[in-house]
MARLO-680936 format. One record per residue: residue in three letters; x, y, z of N, C-alpha, C in turn. Coordinates in pm, whole numbers, plus 32768, in hexadecimal, padded with zeros to 4 digits. Layout:
<rs>
ALAXYZXYZXYZ/...
</rs>
This chain:
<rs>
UNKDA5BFE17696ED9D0FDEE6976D987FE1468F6/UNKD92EFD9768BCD8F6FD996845D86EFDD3685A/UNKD805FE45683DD75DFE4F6833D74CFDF267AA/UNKD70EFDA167E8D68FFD96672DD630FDE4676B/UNKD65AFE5566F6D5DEFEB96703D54CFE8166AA/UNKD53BFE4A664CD4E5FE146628D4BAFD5E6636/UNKD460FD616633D425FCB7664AD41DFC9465E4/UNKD416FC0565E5D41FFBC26599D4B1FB88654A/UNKD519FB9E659FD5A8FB906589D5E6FBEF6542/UNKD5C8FC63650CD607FCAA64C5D69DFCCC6513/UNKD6FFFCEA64A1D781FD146498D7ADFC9F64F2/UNKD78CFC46651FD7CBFBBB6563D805FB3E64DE/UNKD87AFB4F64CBD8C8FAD86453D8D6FA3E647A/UNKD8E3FA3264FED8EDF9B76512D83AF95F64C2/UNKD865F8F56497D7E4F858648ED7AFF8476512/UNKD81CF83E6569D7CDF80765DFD7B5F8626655/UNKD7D2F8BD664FD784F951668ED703F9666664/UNKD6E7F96265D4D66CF9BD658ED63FF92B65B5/UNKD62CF8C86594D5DCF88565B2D5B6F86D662F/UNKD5EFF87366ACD5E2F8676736D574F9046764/UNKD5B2F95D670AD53AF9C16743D4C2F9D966E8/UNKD4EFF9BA6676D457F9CC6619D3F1F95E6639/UNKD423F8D9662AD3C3F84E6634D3C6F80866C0/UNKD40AF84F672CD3DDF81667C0D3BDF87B6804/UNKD41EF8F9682FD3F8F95F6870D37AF9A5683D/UNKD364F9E767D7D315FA3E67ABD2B1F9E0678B/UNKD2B9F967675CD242F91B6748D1ABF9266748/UNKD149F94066F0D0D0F94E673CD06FF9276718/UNKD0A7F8AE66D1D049F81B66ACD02AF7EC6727/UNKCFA5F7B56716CF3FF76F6780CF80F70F67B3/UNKCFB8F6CD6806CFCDF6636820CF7BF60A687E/UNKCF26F5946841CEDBF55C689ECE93F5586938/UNKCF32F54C697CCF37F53569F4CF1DF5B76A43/UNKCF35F63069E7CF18F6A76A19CE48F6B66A63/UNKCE00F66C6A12CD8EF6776A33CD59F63B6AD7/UNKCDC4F6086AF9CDC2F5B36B83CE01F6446C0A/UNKCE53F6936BB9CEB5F6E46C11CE42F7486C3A/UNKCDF2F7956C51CDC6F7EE6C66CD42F79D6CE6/UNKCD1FF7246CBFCCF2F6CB6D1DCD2EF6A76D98/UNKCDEEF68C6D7CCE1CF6876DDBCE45F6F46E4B/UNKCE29F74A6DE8CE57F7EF6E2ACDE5F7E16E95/UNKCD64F7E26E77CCF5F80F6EBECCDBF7746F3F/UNKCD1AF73E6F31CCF0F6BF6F95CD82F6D96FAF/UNKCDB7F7016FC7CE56F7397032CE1AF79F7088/UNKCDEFF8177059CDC1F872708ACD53F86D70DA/UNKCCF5F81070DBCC9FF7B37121CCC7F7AF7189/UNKCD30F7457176CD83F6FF720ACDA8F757724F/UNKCE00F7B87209CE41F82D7255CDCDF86D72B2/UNKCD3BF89F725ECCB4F8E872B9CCB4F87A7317/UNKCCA8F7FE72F3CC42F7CD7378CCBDF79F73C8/UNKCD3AF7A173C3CD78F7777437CD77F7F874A3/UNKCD78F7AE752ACD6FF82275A2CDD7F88675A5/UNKCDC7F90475CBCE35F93E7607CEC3F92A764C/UNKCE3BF8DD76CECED9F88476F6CF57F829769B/UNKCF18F7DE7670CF77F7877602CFAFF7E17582/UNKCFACF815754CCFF1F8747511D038F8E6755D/UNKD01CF8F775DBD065F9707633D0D6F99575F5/UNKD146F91E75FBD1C6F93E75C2D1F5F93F7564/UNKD1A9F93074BAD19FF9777456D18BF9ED7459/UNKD0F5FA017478D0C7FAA0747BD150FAF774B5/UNKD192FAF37527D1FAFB397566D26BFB35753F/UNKD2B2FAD074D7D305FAB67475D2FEFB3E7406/UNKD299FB3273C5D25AFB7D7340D23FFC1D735B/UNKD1F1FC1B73FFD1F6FC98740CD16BFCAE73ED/UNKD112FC767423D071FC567397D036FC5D745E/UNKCFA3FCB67456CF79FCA1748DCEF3FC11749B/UNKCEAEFBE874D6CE8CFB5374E2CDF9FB577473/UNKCDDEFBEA743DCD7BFC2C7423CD84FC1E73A0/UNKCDD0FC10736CCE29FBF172EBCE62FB817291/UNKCE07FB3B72BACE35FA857266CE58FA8671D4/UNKCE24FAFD719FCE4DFB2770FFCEDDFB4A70FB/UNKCF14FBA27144CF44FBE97132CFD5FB78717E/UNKCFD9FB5471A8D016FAAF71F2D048FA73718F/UNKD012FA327144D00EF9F070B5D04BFA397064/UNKD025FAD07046D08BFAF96FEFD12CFAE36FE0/UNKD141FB037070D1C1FB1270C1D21CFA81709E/UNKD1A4FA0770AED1E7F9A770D4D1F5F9637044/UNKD19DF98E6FFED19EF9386F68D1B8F99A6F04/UNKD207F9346E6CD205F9B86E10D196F9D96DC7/UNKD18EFA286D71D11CFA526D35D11AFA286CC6/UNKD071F9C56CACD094F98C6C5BD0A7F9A56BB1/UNKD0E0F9F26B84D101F9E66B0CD1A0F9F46B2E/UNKD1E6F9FA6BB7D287F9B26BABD288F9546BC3/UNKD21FF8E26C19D218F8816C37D205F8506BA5/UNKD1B3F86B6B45D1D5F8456ACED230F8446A69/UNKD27CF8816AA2D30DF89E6A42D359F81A6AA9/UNKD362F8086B08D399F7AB6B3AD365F70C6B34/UNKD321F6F86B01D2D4F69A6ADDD304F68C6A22/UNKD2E3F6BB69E3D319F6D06980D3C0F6B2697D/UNKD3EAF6DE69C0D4AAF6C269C5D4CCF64769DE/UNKD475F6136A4BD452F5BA6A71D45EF5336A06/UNKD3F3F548699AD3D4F4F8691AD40EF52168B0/UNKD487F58C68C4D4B2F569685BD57BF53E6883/UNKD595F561690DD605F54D691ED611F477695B/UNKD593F46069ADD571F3C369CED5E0F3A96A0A/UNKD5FEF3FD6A87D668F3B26ADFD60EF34D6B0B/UNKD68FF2F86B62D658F2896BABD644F2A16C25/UNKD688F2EB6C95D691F31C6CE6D646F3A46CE8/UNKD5E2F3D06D25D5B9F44A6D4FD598F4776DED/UNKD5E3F4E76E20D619F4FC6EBAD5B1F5976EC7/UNKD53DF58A6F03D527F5FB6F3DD550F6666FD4/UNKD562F6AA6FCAD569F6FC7053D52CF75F709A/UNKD4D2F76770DFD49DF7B47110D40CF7977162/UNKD3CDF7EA717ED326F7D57194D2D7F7B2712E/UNKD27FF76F7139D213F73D70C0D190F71C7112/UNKD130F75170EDD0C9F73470FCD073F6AB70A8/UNKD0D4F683703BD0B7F5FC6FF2D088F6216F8D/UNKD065F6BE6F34D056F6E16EF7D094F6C66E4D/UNKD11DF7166E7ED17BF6ED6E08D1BFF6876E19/UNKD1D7F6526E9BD216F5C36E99D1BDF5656E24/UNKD156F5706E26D0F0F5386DE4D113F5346D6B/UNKD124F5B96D22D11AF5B76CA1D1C4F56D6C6D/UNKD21CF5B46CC6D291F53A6C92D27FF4B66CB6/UNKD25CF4986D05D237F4076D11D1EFF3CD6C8A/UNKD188F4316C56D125F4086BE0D1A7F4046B73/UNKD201F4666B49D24DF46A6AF6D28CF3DA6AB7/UNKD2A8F3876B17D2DEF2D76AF4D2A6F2CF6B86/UNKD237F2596B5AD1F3F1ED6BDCD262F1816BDA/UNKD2CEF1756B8DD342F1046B95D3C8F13A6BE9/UNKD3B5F1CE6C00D445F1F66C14D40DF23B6CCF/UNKD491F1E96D25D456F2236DBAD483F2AF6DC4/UNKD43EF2F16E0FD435F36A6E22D443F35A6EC9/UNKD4D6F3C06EFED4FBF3AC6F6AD4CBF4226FC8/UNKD463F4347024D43FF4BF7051D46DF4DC70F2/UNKD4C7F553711ED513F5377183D46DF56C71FA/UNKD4ABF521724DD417F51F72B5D430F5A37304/UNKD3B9F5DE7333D3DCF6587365D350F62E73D8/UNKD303F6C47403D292F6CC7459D26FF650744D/UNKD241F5F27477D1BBF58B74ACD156F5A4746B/UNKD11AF630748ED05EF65A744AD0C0F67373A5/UNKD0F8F679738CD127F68B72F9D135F610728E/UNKD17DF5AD7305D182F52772C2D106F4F372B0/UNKD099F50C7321D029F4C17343CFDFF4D172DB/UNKCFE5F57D729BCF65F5A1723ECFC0F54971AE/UNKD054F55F71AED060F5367120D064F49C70DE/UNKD04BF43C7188D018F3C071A0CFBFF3D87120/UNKCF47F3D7717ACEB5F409713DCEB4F3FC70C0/UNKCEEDF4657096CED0F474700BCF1BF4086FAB/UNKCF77F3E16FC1CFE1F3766F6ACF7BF3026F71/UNKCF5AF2EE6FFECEEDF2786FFCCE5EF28D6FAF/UNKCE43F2FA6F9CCDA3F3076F61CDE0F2F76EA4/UNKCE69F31B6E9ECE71F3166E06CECEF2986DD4/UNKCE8AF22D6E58CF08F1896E41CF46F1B26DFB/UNKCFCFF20A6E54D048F1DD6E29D0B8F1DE6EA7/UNKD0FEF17F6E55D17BF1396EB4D1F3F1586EAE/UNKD1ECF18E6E54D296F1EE6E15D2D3F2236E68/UNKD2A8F22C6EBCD2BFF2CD6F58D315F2826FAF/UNKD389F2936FD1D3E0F2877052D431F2E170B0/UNKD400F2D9712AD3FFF3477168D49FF33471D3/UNKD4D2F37271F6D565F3767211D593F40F72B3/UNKD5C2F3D172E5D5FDF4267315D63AF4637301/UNKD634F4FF7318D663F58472ECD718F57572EF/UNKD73CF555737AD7AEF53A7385D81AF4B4736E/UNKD7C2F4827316D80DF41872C8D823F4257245/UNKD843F3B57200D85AF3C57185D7EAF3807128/UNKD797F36C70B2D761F30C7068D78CF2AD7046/UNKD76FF234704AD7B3F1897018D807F1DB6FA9/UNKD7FCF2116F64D84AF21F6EC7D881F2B26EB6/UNKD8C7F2D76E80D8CBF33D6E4FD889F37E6E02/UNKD82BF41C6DDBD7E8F4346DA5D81CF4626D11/UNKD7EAF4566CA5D7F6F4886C30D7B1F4FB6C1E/UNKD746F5276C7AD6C1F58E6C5FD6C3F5BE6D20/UNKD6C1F6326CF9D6BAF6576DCFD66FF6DF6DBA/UNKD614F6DF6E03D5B1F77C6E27D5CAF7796E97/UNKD5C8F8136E93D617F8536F3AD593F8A86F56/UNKD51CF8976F9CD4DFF8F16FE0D4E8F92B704E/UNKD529F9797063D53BF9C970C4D548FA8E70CA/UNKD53BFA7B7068D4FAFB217057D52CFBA170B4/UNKD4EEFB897138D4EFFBF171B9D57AFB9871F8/UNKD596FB6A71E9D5FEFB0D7241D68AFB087207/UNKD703FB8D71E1D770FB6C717BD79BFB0B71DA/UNKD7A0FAF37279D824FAB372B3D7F7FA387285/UNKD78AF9D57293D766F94F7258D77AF92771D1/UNKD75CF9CE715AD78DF9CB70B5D7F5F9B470C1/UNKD870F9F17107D8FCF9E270EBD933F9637117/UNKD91FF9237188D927F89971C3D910F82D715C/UNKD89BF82B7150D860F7F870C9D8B3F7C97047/UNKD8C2F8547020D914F8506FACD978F8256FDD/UNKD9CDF84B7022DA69F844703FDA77F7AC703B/UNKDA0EF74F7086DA26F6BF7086DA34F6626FFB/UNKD985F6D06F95D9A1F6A06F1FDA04F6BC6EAF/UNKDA38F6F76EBADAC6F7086E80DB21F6BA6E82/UNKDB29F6886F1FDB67F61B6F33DB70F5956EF0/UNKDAEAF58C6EC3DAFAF5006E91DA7DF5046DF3/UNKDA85F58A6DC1DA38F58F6D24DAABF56D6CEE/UNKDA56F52D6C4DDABEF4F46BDEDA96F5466B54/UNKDAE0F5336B2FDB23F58F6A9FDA5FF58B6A39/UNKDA06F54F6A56D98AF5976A21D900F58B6A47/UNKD90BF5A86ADCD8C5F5B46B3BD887F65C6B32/UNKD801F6586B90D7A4F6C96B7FD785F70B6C03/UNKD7AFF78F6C28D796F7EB6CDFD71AF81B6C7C/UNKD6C9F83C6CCED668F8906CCBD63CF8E96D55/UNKD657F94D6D7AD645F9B66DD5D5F7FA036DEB/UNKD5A3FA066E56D538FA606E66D542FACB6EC7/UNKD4F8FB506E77D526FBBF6ECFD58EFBF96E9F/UNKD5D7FC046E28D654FC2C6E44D681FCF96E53/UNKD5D0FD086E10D5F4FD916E48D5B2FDBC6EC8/UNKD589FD706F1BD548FD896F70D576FDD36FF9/UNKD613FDF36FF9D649FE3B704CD6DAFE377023/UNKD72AFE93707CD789FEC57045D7EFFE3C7068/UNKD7D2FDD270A2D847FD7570E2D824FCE07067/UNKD7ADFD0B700DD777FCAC6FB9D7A4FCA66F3F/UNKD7BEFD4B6F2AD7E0FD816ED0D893FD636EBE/UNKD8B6FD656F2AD94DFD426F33D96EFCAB6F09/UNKD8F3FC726F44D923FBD56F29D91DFBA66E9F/UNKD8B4FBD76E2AD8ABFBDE6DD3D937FC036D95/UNKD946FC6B6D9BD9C4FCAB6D6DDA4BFC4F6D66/UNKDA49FC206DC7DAC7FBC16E02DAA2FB316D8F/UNKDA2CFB2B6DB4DA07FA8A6D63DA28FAAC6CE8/UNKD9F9FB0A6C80DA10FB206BEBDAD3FB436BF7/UNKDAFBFB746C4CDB76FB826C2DDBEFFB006C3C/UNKDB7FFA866C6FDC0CF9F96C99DC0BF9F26C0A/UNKDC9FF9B36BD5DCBDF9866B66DC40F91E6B60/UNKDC25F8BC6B95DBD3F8436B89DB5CF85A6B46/UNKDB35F8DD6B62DAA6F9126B0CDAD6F93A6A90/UNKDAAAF8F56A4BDAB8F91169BDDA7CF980695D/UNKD9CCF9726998D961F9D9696AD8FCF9C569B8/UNKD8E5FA6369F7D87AFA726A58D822FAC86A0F/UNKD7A0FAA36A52D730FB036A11D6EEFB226A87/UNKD6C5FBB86AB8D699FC066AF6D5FFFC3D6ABB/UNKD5A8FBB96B0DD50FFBF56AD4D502FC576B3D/UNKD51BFCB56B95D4E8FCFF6C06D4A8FCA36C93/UNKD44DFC306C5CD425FBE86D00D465FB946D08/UNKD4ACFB686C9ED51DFAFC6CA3D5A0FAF06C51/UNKD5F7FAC46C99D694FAB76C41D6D1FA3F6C0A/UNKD6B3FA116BA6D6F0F97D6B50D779F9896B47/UNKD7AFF9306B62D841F9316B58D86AF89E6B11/UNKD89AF87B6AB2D8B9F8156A71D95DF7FB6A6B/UNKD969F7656A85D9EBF7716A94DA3AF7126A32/UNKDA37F7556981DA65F6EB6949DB01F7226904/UNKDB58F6C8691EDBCDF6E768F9DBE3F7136852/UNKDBB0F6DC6805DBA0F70B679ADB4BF783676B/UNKDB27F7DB67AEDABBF8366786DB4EF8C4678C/UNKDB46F9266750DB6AF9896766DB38F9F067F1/UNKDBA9FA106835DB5AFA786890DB13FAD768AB/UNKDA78FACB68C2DA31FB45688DD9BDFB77691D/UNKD9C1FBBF6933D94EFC056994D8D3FC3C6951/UNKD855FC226945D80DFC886921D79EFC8F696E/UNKD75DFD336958D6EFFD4A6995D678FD176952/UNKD608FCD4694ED5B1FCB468FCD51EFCFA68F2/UNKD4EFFD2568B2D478FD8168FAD411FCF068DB/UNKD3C3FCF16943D347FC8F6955D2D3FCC869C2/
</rs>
């Protein structure tokens, strides 16, 4: 296991390492669309306040969030956005065609990858009802159509080139998850993992993922784990501080 102890790519030799973490990860040029994200944050969080108790019941009891707590709901369920911006960013600069989300969404960050290519569908696996309902909402208030929503226990029309695994509190659904996409990723396709230190069974799965031959080079930001799978890259693990 590699630390870049310093930012900005230091002691990293590869071209296409230093550039993947200096000019996408670490990035902290303005990007346009960013002025829209903090809008969408606060009209998610909206939906989340004004929907009833009842209809969220089985989120709140999922998360562990009392009903008192619509902030704190959202945290749980969405990333924070300056990883949601690193994923958005990867997003524009890797331009799969295929992008496979997993998990809960409040329509938040579905949003912002969706914003990433309005040309490229974005596949989001359906979960709660009041979850789909709010991230309805919002896709519709920011016309867009990119969004296709899928059953959990199926597969997407396509295979993904790009897959986010939200599931955080949940390793048995992370490992399921993954285990399927393994199955059918290709030689320079993109996991992105959330949570991975978030418990000791998360922490394992991580571990396991950076160690398949298929991962070429993983990067370990702490709320999330990139795993890239290109046959030509040398095998490298690192910790990244961000």
């Amino acid at each position: 296991m590699k630390k870049a102890r310093h930012r900005r790519g230091h002691g990293i030799h590869s071209p296409f390492l230093f550039h993947l973490i200096t000019e996408v990860v670490e990035n902290r040029c303005k990007i346009p669309e960013y002025k829209t994200f903090n809008d969408i944050k606060d009209l998610s969080i909206n939906l989340v306040e004004n929907s009833s108790e009842k209809t969220l019941s089985t989120v709140y009891h999922e998360f562990n969030v009392t009903p008192s707590n619509p902030h704190r709901l959202f945290r749980k369920v969405e990333l924070p956005l300056r990883y949601a911006k690193v994923v958005f960013r990867l997003l524009r600069e890797f331009k799969p065609s295929v992008l496979v989300s997993y998990g809960p969404s409040f329509g938040a960050n579905l949003a912002f990858m969706a914003l990433a290519d309005c040309d490229r569908w974005v596949y989001q696996s359906e979960n709660d009802l009041a979850c789909n309902l709010i991230s309805n909402n919002i896709l519709k208030s920011l016309a867009l159509s990119n969004v296709h929503f899928f059953n959990e226990d199926s597969s997407p029309p396509d295979n993904p080139e790009f897959t986010v695994i939200n599931y955080p509190f949940n390793p048995v659904l992370s490992r399921k998850v993954l285990h399927n996409c393994l199955e059918v990723l290709g030689e320079d396709d993109v996991v992105i993992i959330r949570g991975i230190h978030e418990s000791i069974e998360m922490e394992a799965i991580w571990q396991e993922m950076t160690a398949n031959e298929s991962v070429r080079v993983s990067l370990d930001l702490f709320e999330i784990g990139i795993a890239l799978f290109r046959c030509r890259l040398q095998k490298e693990n690192f910790i990244q501080r961000f």
